[in-house]
C-alpha positions as a printed NumPy array, in Angstrom:
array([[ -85.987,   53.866,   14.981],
       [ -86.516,   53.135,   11.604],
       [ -88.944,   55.376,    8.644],
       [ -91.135,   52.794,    7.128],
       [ -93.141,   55.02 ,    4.831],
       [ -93.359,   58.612,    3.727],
       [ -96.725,   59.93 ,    2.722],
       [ -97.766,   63.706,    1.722],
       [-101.228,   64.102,    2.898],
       [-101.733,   67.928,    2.165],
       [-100.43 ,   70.1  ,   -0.406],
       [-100.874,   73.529,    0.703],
       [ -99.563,   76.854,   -0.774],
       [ -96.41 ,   77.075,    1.102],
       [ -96.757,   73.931,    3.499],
       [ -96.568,   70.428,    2.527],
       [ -98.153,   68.299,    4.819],
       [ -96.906,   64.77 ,    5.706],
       [ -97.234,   61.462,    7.988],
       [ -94.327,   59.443,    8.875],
       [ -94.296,   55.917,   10.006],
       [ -91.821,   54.593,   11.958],
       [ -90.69 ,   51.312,   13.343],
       [ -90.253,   52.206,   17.53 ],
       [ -87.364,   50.862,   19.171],
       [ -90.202,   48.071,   20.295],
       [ -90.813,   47.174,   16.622],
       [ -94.013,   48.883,   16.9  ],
       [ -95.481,   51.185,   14.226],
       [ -95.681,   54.748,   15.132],
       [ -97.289,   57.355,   13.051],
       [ -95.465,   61.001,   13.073],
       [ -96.61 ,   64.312,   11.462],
       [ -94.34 ,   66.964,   10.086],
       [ -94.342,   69.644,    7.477],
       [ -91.683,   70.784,    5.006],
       [ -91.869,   73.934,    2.501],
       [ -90.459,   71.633,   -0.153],
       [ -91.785,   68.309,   -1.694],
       [ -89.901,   65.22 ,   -0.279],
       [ -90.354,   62.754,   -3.094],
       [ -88.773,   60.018,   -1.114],
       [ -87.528,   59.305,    2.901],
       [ -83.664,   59.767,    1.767],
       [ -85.078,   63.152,    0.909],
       [ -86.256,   64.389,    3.976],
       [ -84.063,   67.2  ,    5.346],
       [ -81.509,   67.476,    2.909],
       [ -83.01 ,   71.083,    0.892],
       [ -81.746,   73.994,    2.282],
       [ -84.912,   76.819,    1.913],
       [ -84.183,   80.213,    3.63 ],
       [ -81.541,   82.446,    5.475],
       [ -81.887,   84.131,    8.404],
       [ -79.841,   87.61 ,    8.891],
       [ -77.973,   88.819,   11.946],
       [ -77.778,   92.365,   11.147],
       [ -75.518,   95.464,   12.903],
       [ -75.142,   98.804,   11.948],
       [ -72.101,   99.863,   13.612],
       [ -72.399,   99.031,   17.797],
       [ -76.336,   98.585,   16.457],
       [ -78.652,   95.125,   16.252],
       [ -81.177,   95.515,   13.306],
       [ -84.498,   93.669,   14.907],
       [ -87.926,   93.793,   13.29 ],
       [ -91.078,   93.795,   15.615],
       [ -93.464,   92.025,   13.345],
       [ -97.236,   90.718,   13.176],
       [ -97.22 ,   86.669,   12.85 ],
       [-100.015,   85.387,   11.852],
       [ -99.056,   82.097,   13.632],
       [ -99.194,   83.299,   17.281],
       [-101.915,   86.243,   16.467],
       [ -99.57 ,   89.107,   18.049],
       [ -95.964,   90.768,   17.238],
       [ -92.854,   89.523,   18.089],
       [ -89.143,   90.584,   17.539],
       [ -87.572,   88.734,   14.703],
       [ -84.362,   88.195,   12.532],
       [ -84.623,   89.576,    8.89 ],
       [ -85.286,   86.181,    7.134],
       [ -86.968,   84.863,    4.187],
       [ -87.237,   82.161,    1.126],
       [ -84.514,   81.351,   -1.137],
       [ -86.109,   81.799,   -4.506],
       [ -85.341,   79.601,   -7.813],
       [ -82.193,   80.097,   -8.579],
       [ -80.981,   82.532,   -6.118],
       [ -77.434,   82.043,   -4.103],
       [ -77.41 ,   82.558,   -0.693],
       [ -75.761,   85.894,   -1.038],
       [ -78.352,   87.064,   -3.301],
       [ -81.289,   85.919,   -0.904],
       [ -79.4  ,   87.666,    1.899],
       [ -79.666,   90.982,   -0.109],
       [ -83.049,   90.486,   -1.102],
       [ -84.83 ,   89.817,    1.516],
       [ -82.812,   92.533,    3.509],
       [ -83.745,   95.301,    0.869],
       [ -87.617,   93.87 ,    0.918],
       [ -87.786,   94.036,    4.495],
       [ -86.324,   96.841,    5.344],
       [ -84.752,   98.846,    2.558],
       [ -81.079,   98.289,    3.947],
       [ -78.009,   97.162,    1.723],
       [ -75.589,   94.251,    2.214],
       [ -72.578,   96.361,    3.133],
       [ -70.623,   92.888,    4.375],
       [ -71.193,   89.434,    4.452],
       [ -69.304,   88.306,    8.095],
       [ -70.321,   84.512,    7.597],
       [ -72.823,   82.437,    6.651],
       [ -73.347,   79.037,    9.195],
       [ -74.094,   75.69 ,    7.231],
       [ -77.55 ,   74.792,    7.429],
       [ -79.315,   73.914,   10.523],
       [ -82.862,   72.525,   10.85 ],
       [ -85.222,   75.766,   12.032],
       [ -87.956,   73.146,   13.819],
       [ -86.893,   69.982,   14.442],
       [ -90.127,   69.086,   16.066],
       [ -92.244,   68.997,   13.64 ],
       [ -91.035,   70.179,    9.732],
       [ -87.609,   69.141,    7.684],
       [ -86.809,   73.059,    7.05 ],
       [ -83.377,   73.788,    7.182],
       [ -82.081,   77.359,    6.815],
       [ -79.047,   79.402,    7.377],
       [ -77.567,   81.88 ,    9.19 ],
       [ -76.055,   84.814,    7.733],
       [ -73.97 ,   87.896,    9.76 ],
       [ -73.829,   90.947,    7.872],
       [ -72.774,   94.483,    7.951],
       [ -75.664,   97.131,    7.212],
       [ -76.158,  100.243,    5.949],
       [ -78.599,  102.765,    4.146],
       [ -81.957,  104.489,    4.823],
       [ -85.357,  102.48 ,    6.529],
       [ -88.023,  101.681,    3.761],
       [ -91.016,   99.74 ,    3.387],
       [ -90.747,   97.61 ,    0.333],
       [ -92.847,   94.828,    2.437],
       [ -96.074,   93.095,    0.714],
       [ -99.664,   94.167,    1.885],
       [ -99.6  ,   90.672,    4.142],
       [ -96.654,   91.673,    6.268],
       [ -96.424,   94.241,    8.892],
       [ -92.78 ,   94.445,    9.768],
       [ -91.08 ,   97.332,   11.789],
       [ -87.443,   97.522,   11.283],
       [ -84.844,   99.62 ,   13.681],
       [ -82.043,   99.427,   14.891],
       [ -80.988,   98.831,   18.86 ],
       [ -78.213,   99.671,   21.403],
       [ -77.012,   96.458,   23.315],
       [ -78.979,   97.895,   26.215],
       [ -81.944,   98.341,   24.538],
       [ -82.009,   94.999,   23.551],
       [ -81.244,   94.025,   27.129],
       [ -84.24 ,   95.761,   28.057],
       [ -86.24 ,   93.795,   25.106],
       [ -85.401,   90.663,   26.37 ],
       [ -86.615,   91.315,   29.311],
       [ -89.914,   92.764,   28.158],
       [ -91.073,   91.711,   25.078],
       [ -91.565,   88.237,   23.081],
       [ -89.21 ,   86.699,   19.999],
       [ -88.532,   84.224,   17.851],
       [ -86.046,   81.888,   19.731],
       [ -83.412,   82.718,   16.962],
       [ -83.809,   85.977,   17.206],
       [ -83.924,   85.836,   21.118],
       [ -80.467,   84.252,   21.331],
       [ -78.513,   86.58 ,   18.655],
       [ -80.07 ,   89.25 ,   20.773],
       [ -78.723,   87.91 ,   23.886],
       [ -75.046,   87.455,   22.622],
       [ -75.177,   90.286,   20.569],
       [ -76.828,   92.44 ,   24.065],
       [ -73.987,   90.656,   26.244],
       [ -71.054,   90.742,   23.912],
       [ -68.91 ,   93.164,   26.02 ],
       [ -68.354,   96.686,   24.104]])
């Protein structure tokens, strides 16, 4: 496979729209869509910007989840703290951030942050990482009028019982599951 050509063909708010054209392994010219969150000024660039975190969160023997409306599948799903990394902003500092704007809870420790890995390899470049952190502090809502986000805290066999019942993000889904089958 070989990338030919790289053209944006929509520049939305917080999506960047563009086509692809590869070279098949027949020599034949393919055509493949993606988006990105950042601009990709050139083929070498594609994939390389690192553009959010998302947090594994406990709270003593408790998993901090947030059962959130997603505008993208029209319903609420259980999700990983996550967000943007601003201008500027470490890792570390997103981490607290977006944990404090989501939720209201401090950064007590920083476990480990992964190296980046790609979020949808499908279809977009993003690349985020993975942070596990040690929480503490009181539940507040310091979310913007677009998000609905409930955050709380679960036993392992609550979140057993989640799995079983309700819907997730697929990062969120696995944590769960080793965090709901780590034995105590």
């Amino acid at each position: 496979m070989k990338l030919l050509r790289l053209q944006k063909v929509k520049d939305g708010k917080y999506l960047k729209n563009y086509e692809l054209t590869y070279l098949n392994k027949k020599g034949k010219e393919k055509v493949y869509e993606i988006v990105s969150r950042n601009d990709i000024p050139d083929k070498e660039s594609i994939g390389k910007r690192v553009s959010g975190v998302s947090i594994v969160a406990c709270c003593g023997d408790r998993m901090l989840l947030l059962r959130e409306f997603r505008m993208g599948v029209n319903h609420d799903v259980y999700n990983l703290c996550a967000g943007m990394i601003e201008e500027g902003e470490s890792i570390e500092e997103c981490i607290q951030r977006e944990l404090y704007e989501e939720t209201g809870l401090q950064v007590k420790k920083i476990r480990q942050i992964l190296k980046p890995s790609f979020a949808a390899v499908a279809f977009s470049d993003v690349k985020t990482q993975i942070a596990f952190v040690e929480v503490e502090g009181a539940f507040e809502d310091h979310t913007s009028e677009n998000e609905m986000i409930e955050a709380k805290f679960y036993t392992k066999e609550e979140v057993r019982e989640l799995l079983e019942t309700e819907e997730f993000s697929s990062r969120a889904q696995i944590a769960a599951y080793f965090f709901a089958m780590e034995e105590a």
